[in-house]
Chimera marker file (.cmm) of the C-alpha trace (Angstrom):
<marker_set name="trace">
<marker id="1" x="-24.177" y="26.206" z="9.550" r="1" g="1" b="0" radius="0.5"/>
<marker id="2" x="-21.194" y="24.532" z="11.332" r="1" g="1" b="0" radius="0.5"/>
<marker id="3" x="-17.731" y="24.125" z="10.275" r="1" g="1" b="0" radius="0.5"/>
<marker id="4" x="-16.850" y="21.074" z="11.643" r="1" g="1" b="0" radius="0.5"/>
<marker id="5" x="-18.238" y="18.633" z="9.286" r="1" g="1" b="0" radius="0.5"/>
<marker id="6" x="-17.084" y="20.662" z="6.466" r="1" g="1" b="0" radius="0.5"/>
<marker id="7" x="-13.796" y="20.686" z="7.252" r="1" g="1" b="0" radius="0.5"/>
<marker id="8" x="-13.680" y="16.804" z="7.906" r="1" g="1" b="0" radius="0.5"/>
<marker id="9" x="-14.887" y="16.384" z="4.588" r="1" g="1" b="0" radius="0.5"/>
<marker id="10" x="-12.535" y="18.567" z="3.182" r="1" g="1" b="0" radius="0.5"/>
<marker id="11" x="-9.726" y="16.578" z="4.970" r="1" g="1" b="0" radius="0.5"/>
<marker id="12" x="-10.843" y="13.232" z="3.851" r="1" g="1" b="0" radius="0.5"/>
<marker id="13" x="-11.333" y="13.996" z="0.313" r="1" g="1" b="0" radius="0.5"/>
<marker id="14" x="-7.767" y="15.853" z="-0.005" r="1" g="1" b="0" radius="0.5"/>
<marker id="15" x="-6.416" y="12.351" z="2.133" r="1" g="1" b="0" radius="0.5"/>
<marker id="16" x="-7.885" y="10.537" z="-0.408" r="1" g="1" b="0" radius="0.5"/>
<marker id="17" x="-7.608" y="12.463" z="-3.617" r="1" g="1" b="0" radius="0.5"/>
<marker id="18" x="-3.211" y="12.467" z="-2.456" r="1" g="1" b="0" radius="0.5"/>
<marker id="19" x="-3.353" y="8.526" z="-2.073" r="1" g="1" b="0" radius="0.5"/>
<marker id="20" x="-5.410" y="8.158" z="-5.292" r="1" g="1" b="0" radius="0.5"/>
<marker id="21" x="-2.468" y="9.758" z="-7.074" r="1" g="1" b="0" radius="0.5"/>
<marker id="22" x="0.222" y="8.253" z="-5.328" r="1" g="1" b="0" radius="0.5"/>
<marker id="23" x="-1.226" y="4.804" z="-5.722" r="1" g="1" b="0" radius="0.5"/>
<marker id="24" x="-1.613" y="6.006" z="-10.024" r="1" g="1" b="0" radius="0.5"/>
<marker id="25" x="1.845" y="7.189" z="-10.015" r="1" g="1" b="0" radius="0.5"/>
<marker id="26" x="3.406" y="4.684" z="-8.102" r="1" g="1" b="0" radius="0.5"/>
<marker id="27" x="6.195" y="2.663" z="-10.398" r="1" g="1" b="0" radius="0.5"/>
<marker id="28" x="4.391" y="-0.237" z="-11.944" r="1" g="1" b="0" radius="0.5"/>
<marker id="29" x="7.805" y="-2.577" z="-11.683" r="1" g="1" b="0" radius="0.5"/>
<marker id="30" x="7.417" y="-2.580" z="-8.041" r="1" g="1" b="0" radius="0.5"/>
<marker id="31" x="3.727" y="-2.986" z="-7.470" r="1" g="1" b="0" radius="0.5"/>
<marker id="32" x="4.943" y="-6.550" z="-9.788" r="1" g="1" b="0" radius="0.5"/>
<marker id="33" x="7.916" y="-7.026" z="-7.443" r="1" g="1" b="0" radius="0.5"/>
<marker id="34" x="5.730" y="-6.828" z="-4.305" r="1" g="1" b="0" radius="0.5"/>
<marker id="35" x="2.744" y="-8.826" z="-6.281" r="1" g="1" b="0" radius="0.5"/>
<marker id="36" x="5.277" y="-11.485" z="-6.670" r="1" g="1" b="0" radius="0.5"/>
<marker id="37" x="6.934" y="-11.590" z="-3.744" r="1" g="1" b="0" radius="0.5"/>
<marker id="38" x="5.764" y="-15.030" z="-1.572" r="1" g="1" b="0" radius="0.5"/>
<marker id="39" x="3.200" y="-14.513" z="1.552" r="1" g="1" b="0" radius="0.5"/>
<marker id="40" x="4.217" y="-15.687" z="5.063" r="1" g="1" b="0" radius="0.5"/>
<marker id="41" x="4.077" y="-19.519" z="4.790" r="1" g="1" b="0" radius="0.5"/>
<marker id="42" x="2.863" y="-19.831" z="1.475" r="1" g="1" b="0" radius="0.5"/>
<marker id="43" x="6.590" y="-20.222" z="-0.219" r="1" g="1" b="0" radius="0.5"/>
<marker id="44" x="8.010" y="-23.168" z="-1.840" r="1" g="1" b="0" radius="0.5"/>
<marker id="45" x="10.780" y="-25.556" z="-0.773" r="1" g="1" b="0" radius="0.5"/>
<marker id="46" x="14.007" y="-23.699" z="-1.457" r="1" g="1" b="0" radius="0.5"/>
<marker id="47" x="12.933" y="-20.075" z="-1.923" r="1" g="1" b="0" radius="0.5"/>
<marker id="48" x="13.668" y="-18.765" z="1.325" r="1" g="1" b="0" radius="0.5"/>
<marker id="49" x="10.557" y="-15.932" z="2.944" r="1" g="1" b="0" radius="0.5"/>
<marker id="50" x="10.797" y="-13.319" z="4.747" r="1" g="1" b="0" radius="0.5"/>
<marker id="51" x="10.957" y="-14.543" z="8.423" r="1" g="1" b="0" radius="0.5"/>
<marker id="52" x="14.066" y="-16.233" z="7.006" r="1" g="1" b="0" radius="0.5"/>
<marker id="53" x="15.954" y="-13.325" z="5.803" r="1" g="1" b="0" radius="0.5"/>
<marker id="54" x="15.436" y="-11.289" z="8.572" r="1" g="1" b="0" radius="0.5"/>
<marker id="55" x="16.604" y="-13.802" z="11.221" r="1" g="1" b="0" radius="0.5"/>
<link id1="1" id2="2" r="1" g="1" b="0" radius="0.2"/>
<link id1="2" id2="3" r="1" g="1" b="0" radius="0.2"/>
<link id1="3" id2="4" r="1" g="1" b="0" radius="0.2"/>
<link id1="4" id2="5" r="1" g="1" b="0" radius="0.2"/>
<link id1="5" id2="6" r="1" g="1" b="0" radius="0.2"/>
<link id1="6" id2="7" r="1" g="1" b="0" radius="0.2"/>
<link id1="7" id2="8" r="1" g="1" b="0" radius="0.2"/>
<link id1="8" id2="9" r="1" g="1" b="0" radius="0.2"/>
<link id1="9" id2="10" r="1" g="1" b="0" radius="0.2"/>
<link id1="10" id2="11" r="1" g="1" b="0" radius="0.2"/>
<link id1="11" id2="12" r="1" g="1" b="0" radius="0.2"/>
<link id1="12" id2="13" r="1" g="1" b="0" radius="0.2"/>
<link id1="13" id2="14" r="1" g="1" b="0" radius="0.2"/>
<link id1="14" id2="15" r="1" g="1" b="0" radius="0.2"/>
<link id1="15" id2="16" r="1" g="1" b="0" radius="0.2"/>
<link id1="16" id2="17" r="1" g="1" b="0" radius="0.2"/>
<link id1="17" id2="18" r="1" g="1" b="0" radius="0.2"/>
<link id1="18" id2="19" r="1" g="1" b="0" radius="0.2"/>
<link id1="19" id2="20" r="1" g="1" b="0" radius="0.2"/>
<link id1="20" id2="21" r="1" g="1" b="0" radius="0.2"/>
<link id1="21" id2="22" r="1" g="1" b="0" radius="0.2"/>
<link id1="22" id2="23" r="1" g="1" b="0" radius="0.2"/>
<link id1="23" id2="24" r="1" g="1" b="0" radius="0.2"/>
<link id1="24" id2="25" r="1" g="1" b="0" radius="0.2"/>
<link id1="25" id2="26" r="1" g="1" b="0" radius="0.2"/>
<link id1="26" id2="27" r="1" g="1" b="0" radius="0.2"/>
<link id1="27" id2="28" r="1" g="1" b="0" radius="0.2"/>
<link id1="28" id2="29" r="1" g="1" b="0" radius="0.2"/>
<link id1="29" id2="30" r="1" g="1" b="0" radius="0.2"/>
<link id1="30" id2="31" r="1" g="1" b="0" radius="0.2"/>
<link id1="31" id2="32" r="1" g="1" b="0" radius="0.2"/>
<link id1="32" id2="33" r="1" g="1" b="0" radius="0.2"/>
<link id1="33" id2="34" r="1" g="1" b="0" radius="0.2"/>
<link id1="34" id2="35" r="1" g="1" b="0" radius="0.2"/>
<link id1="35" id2="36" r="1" g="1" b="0" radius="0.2"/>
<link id1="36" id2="37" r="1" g="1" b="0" radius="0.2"/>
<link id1="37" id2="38" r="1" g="1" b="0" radius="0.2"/>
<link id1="38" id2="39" r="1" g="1" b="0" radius="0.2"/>
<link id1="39" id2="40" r="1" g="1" b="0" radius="0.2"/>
<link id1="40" id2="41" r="1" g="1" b="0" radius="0.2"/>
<link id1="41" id2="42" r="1" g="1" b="0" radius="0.2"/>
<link id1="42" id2="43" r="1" g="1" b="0" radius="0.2"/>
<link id1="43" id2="44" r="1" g="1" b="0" radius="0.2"/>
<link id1="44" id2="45" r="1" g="1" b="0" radius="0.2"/>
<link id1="45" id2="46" r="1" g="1" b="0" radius="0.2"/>
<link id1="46" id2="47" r="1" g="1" b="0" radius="0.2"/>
<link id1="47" id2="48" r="1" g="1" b="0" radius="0.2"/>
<link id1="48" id2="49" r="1" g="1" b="0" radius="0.2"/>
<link id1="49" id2="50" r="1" g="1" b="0" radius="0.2"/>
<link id1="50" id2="51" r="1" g="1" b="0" radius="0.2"/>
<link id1="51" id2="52" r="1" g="1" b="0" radius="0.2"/>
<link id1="52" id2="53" r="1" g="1" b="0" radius="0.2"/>
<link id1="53" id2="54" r="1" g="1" b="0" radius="0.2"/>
<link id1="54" id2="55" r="1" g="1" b="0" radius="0.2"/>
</marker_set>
């Protein structure tokens, strides 16, 4: 039997298993910050985006 598929299993489902709980414990406040938050070129007039506040 070989090891090397084993172990690549192994590391995917601990990779995945860690960003499954980060992504649970991650603080709901700023997943709604970031939700709200205005995508390149889709901002109103007014509200400045991104490109404009780091230029």
């Amino acid at each position: 039997m070989e090891i090397g598929p084993i172990v690549g299993l192994v590391v995917f489902m601990v990779f995945f298993i860690v960003l499954v709980y980060l992504v649970l414990k991650m603080d709901k406040g700023f997943i709604n910050e970031m939700k709200n938050k205005p995508l390149e070129g889709d901002h109103e007039p007014g509200q400045p985006n991104l490109k404009d506040e780091l230029t």
